[in-house]
N, C-alpha and C positions, 0 to 999 in steps of 0.2 A: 298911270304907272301902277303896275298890280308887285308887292312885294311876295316873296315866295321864300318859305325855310327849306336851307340847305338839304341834300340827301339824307336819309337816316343814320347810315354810316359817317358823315359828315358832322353830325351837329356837336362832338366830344374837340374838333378841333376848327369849326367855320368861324370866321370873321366881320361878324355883322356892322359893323360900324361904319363904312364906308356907304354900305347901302341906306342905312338909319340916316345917316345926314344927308345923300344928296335926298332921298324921297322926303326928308322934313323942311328941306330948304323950296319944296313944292306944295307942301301942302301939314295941315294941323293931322290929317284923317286921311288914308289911301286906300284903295282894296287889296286888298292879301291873299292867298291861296288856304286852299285848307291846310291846318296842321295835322300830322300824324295824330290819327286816332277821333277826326271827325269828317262828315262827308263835306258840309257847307262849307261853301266861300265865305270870306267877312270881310271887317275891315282891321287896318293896324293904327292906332293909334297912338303919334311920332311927336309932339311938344308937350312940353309940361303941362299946362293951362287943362285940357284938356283929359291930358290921362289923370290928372288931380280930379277934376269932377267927372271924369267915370269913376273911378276907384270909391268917393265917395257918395256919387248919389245910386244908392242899390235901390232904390224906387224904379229906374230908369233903365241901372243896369247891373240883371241877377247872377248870381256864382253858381247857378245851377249847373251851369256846363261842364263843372269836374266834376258830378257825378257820370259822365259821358268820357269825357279823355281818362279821369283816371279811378274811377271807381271799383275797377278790377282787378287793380293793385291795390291801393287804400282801405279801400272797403267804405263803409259810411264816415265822414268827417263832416268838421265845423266849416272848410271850405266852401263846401256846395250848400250852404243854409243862408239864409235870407231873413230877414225882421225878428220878430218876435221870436222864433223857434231858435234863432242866428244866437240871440243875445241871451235867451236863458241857455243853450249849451254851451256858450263860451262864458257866462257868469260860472259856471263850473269848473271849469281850468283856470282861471284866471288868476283866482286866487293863489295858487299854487305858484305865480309869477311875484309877489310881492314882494317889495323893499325887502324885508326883513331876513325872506330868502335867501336873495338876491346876495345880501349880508353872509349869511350865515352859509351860503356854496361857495364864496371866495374864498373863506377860510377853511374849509373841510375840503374843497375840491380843487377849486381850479388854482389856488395857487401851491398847495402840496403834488399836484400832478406835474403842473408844467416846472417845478423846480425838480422830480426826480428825471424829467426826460431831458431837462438842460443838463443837469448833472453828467447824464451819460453822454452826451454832447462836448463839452465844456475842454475837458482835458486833452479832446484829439485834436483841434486846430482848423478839421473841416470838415464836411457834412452835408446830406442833402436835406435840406430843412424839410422837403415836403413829406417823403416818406418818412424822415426820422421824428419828427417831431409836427409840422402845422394838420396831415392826416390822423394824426394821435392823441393829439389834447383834447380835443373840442367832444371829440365820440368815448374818449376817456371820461372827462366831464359829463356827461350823459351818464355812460352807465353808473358811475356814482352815483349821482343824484336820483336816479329810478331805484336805486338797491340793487342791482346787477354786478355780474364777478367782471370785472375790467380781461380777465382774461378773453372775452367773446368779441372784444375790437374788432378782429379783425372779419367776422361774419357781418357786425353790425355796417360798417363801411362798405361790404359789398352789396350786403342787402342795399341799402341807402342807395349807393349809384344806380340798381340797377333797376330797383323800384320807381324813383324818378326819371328813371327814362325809359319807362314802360312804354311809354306811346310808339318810340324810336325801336324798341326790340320785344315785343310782347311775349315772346315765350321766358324770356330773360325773368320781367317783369312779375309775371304770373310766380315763375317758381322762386321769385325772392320775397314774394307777397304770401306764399303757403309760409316758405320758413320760418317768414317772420312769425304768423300765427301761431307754429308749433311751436315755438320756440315760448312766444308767450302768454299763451292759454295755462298751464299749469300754474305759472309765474301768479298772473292774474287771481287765478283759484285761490291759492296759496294766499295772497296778498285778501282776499276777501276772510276767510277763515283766521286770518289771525297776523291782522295788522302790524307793520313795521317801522320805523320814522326816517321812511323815503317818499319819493316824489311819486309812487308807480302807488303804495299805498294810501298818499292822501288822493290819487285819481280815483282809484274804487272807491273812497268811503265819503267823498265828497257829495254836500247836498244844497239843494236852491228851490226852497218852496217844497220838501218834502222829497223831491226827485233826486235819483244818483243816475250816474252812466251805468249802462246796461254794459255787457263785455263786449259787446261790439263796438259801442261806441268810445271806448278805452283801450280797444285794439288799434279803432282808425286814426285816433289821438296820437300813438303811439308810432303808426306807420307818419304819420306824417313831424311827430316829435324827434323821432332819433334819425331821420332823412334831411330833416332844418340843421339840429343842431349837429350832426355828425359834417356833411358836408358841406353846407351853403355856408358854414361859420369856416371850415380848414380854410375853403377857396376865398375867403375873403380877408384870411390872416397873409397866406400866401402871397394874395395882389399889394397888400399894404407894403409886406416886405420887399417884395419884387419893386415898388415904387420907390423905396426908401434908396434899394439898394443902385439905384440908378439916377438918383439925387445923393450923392453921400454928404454933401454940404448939408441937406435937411436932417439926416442922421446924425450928424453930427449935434445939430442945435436942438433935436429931441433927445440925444443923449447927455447932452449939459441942460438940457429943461424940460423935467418929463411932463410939465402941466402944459406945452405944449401939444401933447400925445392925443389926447381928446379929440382938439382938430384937425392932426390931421389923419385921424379916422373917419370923421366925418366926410370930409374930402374928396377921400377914398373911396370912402361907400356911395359918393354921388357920383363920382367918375369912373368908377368901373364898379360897378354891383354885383354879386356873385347871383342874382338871379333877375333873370336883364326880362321876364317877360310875365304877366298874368292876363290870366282869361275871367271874360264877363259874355255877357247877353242880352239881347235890347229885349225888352222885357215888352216893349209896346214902342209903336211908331214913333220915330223920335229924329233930329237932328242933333249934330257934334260938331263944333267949327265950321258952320258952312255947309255938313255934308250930311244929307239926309240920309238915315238907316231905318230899315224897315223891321218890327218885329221880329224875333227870333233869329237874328242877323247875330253867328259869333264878331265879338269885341275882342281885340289884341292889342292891350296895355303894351306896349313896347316902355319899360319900364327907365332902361338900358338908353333907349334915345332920348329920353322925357329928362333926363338927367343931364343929359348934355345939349338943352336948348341953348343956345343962343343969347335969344331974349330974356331968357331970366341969371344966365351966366357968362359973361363978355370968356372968350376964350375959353369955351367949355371945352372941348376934346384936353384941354393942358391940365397936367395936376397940379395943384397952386395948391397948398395945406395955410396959405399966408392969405387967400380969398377969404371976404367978406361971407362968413356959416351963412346959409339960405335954407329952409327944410328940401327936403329932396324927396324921393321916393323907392329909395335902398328898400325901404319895411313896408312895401304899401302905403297909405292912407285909408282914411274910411274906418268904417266897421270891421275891416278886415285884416287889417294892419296886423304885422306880424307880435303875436303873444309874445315871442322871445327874443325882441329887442333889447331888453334889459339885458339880460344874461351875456347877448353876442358882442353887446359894449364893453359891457364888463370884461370879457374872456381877451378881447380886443384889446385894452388898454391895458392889462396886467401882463399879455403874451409879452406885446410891444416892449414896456416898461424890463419887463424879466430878459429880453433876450436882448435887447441895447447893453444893460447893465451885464449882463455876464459873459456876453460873446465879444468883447474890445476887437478895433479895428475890422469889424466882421465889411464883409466885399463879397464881389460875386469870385468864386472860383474862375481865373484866368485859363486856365487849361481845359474846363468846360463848356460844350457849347451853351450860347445866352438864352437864355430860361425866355417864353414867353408867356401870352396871355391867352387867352383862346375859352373856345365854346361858344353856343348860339344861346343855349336856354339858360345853361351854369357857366361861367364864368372864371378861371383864376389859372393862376400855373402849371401843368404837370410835375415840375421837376423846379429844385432850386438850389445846385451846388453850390457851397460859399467856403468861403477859409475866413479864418478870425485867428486873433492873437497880435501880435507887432509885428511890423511891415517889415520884410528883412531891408 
């Protein structure tokens, strides 16, 4: 069985999951087609077991291959680095992710933002959660915390889609990958010349052993920062809601117990991931469950299936926020593991908490057609009308 991603034009609304399970209920490891933006065939990689130790043995298998799929949107990033070079450029940012932060942007940002966007919500009774508010918070929270005017949302959102799916439309790609540059080269300048107490200022002035990032490498930080947190966090508030809102018994019992709310984020993020796929590279001959790969062989973490194994979750396709927590691989593992997990928890368990509590009796809009899930590579809703208030 050779898996193959949808057409180009397809992959904003294809349905991989059907295919994810019967090819994993054949095999750990299948062959796959090339994806948009490299020549060679590979394999995909469909159980957890498995995409768990590729993800974390980079001896075995290297990230170098996004500088190939997406270096021409990106530019230089922490993504395609390996060992030693991997871990002094992300000891650089990292810091910027700490507790204390972490602290100190809930209450400066993300809960002063997502209460002024409920606000404008609140009083009318119904709404489309995704463009009014799950598209808005997260890339609002960003430009805060970089020192950016919130008024540029709405560039920052397009750049983001369209950068990440460079591979699928490359001219698209290309000129949201200039904008972005232009947009913040002066920024950067500025931010080096005379520092500010944002998140865009300590990436310039940050040091590890004498070295700071060069402006490229604070560019590519940033192409790949405000593309995480602007969209891969909307689409996975959106999924959460979309799940909640088609369980409303579970709504119910998170909105009379918000310490509830944690779990079933978790859940969430195993059972439907807002980013279902990552790429590796057999760095030297080698086997994977059985199935021998030859050097330089693209690896296709299928993130998205590894999550709903079977054998490590008795009825994985079902959302259960009442399962037994297992770690999963929403954020990666490995060295690679995503920087802004803290933050996307965070943002996650405050939206959740803030929007139970202020939107009562909130339901899908009955007059609206039923909001789905969709994507190959990104994952979440396009749309999410709802009504709230008391049930006439």
């Amino acid at each position: 069985m050779k898996l193959a991603p949808p057409a180009p034009d397809a992959w904003a609304t294809a349905q991989p999951h059907a295919d994810w399970e019967e090819a994993r209920a054949r095999a750990a490891v299948v062959a796959c087609a090339a994806p948009p933006g490299l020549a060679r065939e590979g394999v995909c990689v469909l159980r957890f077991a498995e995409a768990d130790e590729v993800l974390r043995d980079a001896a075995r298998f290297g990230s170098g291959l996004y500088a190939q799929l997406q270096g021409e949107y990106k530019g230089r990033t922490l993504r395609e680095l390996d060992g030693a070079l991997h871990r002094r450029y992300r000891g650089l940012v990292a810091h910027a992710f700490r507790p204390a932060a972490l602290e100190r942007w809930e209450q400066a940002f993300v809960r002063p933002i997502l209460g002024e966007l409920l606000d404008a919500i609140a009083p009318r009774g119904r709404a489309e959660l995704v463009g009014e508010l799950t598209a808005r918070f997260p890339v609002q929270v960003i430009c805060g915390i970089l020192g950016l005017p919130r008024d540029d949302v709405a560039s920052f959102l397009r750049w983001s889609d369209e950068i990440n799916l460079g591979p699928t439309a490359p001219e698209r790609g290309r000129a949201a990958s200039r904008a972005m540059a232009a947009y913040f080269a002066p920024r950067i300048a500025a931010r080096r010349a005379a520092p500010r107490d944002d998140l865009l200022s300590e990436l310039v002035s940050a040091e590890l052993e004498g070295e700071r990032l060069d402006d490229e490498r604070v560019l590519g930080f940033l192409r790949l920062l405000v593309p995480a947190g602007a969209e891969t966090t909307y689409r996975m508030l959106g999924t959460a809601l979309l799940a909640l809102l088609e369980h409303l018994e579970v709504l119910a019992q998170l909105r009379a117990e918000p310490a509830r709310i944690p779990a079933a984020i978790e859940e969430t993020l195993r059972w439907e991931g807002s980013v279902t796929l990552a790429m590796r590279v057999a760095t030297r001959d080698t086997q994977l469950g059985g199935c021998p790969i030859a050097a330089g062989t693209p690896v296709q973490v299928a993130l998205g299936s590894a999550n709903r194994d079977a054998a490590r979750w008795p009825e994985a396709s079902r959302w259960d926020p009442s399962r037994e927590e297992q770690r999963h691989l929403a954020f990666g593992a490995g060295p690679h593991a995503c920087l802004g997990l803290g933050l996307a928890r965070l943002e996650l368990r405050v939206a959740l908490e803030q929007i139970l509590e202020r939107l009562p009796g909130l339901r899908l809009d009955p007059d609206e057609p039923a909001p789905r899930l969709q994507g190959y590579a990104f994952r979440g809703p396009d749309r999410l009308p709802v009504r709230f208030g008391p049930r006439a």
